[in-house]
Every structure is written in structure tokens, then in C-alpha cells.
C-alpha positions as CSV (number, residue, x, y, z in Angstrom):
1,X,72.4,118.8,119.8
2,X,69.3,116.7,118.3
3,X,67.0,118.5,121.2
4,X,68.3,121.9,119.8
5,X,67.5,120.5,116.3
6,X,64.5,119.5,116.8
7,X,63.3,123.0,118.6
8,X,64.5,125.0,116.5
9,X,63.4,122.4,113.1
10,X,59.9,121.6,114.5
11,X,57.9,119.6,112.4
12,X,59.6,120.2,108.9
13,X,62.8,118.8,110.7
14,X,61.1,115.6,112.0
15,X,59.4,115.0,109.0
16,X,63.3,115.3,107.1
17,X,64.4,112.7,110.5
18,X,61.5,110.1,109.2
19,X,62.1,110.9,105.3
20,X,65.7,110.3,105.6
21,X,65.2,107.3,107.9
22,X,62.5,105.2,105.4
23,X,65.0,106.3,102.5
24,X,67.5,104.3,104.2
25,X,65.2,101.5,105.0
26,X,64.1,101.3,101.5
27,X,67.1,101.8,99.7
28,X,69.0,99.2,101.6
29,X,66.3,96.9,101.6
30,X,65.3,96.4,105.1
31,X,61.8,97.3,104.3
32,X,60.9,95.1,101.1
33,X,59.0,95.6,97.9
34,X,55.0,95.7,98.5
35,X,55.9,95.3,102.7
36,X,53.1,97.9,104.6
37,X,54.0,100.8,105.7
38,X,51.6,101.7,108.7
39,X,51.6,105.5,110.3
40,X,51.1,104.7,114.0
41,X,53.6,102.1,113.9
42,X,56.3,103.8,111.8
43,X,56.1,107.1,114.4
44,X,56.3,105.1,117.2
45,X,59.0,103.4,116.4
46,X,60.9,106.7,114.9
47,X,59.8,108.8,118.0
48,X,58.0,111.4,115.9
49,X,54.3,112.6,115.2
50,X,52.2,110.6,112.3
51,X,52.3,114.3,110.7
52,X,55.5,113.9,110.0
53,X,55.9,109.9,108.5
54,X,53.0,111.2,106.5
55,X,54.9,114.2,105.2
56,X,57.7,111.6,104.7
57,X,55.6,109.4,102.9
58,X,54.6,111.9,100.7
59,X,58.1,112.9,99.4
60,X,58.7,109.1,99.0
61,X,56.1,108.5,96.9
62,X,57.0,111.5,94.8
63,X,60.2,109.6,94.0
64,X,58.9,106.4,93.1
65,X,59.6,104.7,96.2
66,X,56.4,104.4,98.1
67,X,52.7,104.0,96.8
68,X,49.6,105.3,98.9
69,X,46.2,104.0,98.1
70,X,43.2,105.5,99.9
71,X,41.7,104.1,102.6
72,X,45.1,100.9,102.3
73,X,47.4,103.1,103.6
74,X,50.7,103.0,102.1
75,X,53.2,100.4,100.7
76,X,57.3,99.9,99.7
77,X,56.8,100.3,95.7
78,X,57.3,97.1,93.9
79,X,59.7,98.1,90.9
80,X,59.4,95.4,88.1
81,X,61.5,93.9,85.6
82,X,60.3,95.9,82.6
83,X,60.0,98.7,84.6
84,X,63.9,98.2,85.8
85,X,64.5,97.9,82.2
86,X,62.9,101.5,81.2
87,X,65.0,103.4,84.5
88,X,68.0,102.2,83.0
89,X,67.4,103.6,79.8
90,X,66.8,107.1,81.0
91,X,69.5,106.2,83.3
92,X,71.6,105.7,80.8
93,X,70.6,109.0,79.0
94,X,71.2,111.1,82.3
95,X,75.3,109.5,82.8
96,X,76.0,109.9,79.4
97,X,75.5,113.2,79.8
98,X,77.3,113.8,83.8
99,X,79.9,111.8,82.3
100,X,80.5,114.7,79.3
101,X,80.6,116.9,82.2
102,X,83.2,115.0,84.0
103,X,85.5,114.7,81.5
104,X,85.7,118.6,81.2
105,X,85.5,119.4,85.1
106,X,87.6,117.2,86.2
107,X,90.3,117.4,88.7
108,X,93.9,115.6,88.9
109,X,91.9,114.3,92.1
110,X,89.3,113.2,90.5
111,X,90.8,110.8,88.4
112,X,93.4,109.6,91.3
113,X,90.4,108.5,93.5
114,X,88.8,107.1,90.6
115,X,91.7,104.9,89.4
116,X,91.7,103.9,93.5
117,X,88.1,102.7,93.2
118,X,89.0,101.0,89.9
119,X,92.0,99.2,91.9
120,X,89.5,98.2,94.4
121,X,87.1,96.7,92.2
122,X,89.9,94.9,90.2
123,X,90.9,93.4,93.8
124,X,87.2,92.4,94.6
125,X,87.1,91.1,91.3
126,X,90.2,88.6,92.0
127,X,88.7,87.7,94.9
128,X,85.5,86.1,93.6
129,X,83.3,88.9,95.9
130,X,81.4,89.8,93.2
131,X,78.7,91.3,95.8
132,X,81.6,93.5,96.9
133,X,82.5,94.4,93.4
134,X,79.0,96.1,92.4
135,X,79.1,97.8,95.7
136,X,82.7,99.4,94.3
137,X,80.8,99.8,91.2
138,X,78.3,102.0,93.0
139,X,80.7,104.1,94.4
140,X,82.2,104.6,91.2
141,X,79.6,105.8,89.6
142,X,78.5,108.2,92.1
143,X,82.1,109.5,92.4
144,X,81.9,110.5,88.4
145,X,78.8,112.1,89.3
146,X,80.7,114.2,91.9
147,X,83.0,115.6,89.4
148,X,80.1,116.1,86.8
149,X,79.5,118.7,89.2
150,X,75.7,119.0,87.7
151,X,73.3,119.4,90.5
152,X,70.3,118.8,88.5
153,X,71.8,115.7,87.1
154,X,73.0,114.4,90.8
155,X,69.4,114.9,91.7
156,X,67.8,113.0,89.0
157,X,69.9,109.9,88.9
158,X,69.4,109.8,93.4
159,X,65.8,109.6,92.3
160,X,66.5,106.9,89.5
161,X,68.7,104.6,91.0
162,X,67.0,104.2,94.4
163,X,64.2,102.3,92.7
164,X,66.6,100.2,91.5
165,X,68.0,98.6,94.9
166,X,66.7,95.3,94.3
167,X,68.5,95.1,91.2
168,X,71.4,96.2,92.3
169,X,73.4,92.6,92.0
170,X,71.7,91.1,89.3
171,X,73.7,91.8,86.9
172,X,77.1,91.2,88.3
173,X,75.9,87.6,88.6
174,X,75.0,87.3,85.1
175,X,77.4,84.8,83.6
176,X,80.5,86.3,81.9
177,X,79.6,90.0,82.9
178,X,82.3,91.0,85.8
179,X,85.0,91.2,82.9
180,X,83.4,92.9,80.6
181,X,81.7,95.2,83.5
182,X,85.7,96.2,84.5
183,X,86.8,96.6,81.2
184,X,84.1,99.1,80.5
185,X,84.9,101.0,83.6
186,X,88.5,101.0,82.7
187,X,87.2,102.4,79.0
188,X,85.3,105.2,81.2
189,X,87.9,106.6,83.2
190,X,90.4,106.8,80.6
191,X,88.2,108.8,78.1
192,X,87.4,111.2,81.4
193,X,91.3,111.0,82.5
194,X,92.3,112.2,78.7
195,X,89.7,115.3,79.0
196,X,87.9,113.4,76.1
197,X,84.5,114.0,76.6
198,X,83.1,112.3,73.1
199,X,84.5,109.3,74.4
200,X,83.3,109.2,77.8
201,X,79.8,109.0,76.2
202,X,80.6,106.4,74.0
203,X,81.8,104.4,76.5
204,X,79.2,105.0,79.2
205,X,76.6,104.0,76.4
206,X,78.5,101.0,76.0
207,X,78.7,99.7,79.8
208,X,75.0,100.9,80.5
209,X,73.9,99.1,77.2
210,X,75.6,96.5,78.5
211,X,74.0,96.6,82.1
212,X,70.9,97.3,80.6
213,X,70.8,93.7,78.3
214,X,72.3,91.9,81.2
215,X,69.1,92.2,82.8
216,X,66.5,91.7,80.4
217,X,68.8,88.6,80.3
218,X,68.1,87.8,83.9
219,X,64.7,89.0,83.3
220,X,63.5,86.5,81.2
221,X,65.5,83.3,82.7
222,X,63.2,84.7,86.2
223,X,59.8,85.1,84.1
């Protein structure tokens, strides 16, 4: 099936098989901040030509994940605190909106897998795995996205929240935040449950103001 694909692809379908290869990488943090990322090497080790990992590279940078310099090659983009700081607020900006969407679109399914996640992260919660919480957290999140149903929207927050991997657990850890984090989610799905869509802003500006001050917080205990 892959030898078909890749006849039939050529070299814009290797250069999607690296792309979506380094996205993972990145995103889960197996290649780190600032670590080089070399052509020859990378195409080797992905079984494809440097034409494509430089086509890959390419879209990366485009979505703030990579940075090429000329004649240093190219790099895993080092997001910084402030910077972290400043994705969240547009962040925050592009859910408050979805979520207006999603509490107008949504389906009886919607909210029933969404009060499952909640469960889940109430359980992980219980248990003390906060790591395991903000992975639930995630999931949440991009499920509310899913009933949006706003491709545009979908699109943009892929682009915005990828450069935030590294951050991804700070906040969780922050003293006294895994209550308050639940309790906001509980706010959110209920305002999106009751078709209420003023209120599903409101309370997704809460929680992401909340997210958002959590780590300046950690921010400035790190500096």
C-alpha cells in the first residue's frame, strides 16, 4: 500500500511522509527546542530525498515550529516564556470564539463524550496524575473544537498550540490550579450543554485567563 502511495504521490507525498513525521517529533518533544535539524541526516533516517525534508522544513517553519538560517541550516524553534504568554492570548481569542460555535452546533453526542472526558479528568485528578490530567485536558479541548465545526478555526489553533508543547504541563503543576482548572471545564461544558453560547465565552475567557496567569506565574519563579 505505501509503495502504491508513494508512486502514485511522488515527491509531494514524501515530502507530506517527512512533514508529518518532524510534526510529530516536534510536537511530542523528541526533537528539543534549539536541537539541529540536519538534511542528509534527517532523509536518511526517514528513507526519503533531502528535497523532500527541505520541503518539510519549509511548511514547519511557516508554522512556527522550525527556524532556518542561511548557510546554519535549520533548527527546532525555541518558543519563550513571553512569547508562550502572547500564543495564549490569541489563543484565547480563537476558543472563545469555537466555543460560541459549539454551543450552537452541538450534538447530544457531543456533550455525552464531553461529560466522559470530564469524568476522566475528574478520575486522573483523584488520582494525583496530574500529567495524565492535562493530557485529558488536551483532548478536551480539541473535542470542543470538533463540534465548533469551524475549519478555519481548527486550523489556526493546530498552528498555535503546537508551539506550545513544552508548556503543555506547566500549568497543571502550578500550586492550587488542578481545582480551579476542573471547575472551569465543568463551567464550559455546561454553558455549551445548555445551547448558551454567551456563556460559553465567558467561561472560556475565564479558564484561559486563568491558564494564561498561571504561567506568567511560573514564568517568573523560572527567570
Amino acid at each position: 500500500m505505501l509503495e502504491n502511495r508513494r508512486e502514485h504521490g511522488g515527491e509531494s507525498f514524501l515530502s507530506d511522509i517527512a512533514y508529518e513525521r518532524l510534526y510529530e517529533d516536534i510536537t511530542s518533544g523528541r526533537l528539543q527546542p534549539n536541537e539541529r535539524l540536519i538534511e542528509l541526516d534527517l532523509a536518511r533516517e526517514l528513507g526519503v530525498s533531502r528535497a523532500a525534508i527541505r520541503n518539510a522544513l519549509i511548511r514547519l517553519e511557516q508554522e512556527g515550529l522550525v527556524t532556518r538560517e542561511p548557510n546554519r541550516g535549520a533548527r527546532v524553534r525555541l518558543v519563550s516564556e513571553e512569547e508562550a504568554v502572547e500564543i495564549l492570548e490569541a489563543r484565547m481569542a480563537l476558543e472563545c470564539m469555537a466555543v460560541r460555535h459549539a454551543a450552537l452546533k452541538r450534538t447530544p453526542e457531543d456533550v455525552e463524550e464531553l461529560r466522559a472526558l470530564l469524568s476522566e479528568m475528574e478520575q486522573r485528578l483523584e488520582e494525583g496524575d496530574l500529567l495524565a490530567a492535562s493530557d485529558v485536558n488536551g483532548r478536551f479541548h480539541r473535542r470542543l473544537i470538533e463540534a465548533a465545526d469551524h475549519a478555519t478555526i481548527a486550523r489556526l489553533l493546530r498552528m498555535l498550540n503546537s508551539q506550545l508543547i513544552r508548556f503543555q504541563y506547566r500549568t497543571i503543576l502550578a500550586p492550587g490550579r488542578p481545582p480551579r482548572s476542573f471547575a472551569e471545564h465543568q463551567a464550559i461544558l455546561e454553558a455549551v450543554a445548555a445551547k448558551d453560547p454567551d456563556r460559553a465565552e465567558q467561561a472560556m475567557r475565564n479558564h484561559l485567563s486563568g491558564v494564561t496567569e498561571a504561567l506568567r506565574q511560573a514564568a517568573r519563579v523560572s527567570s
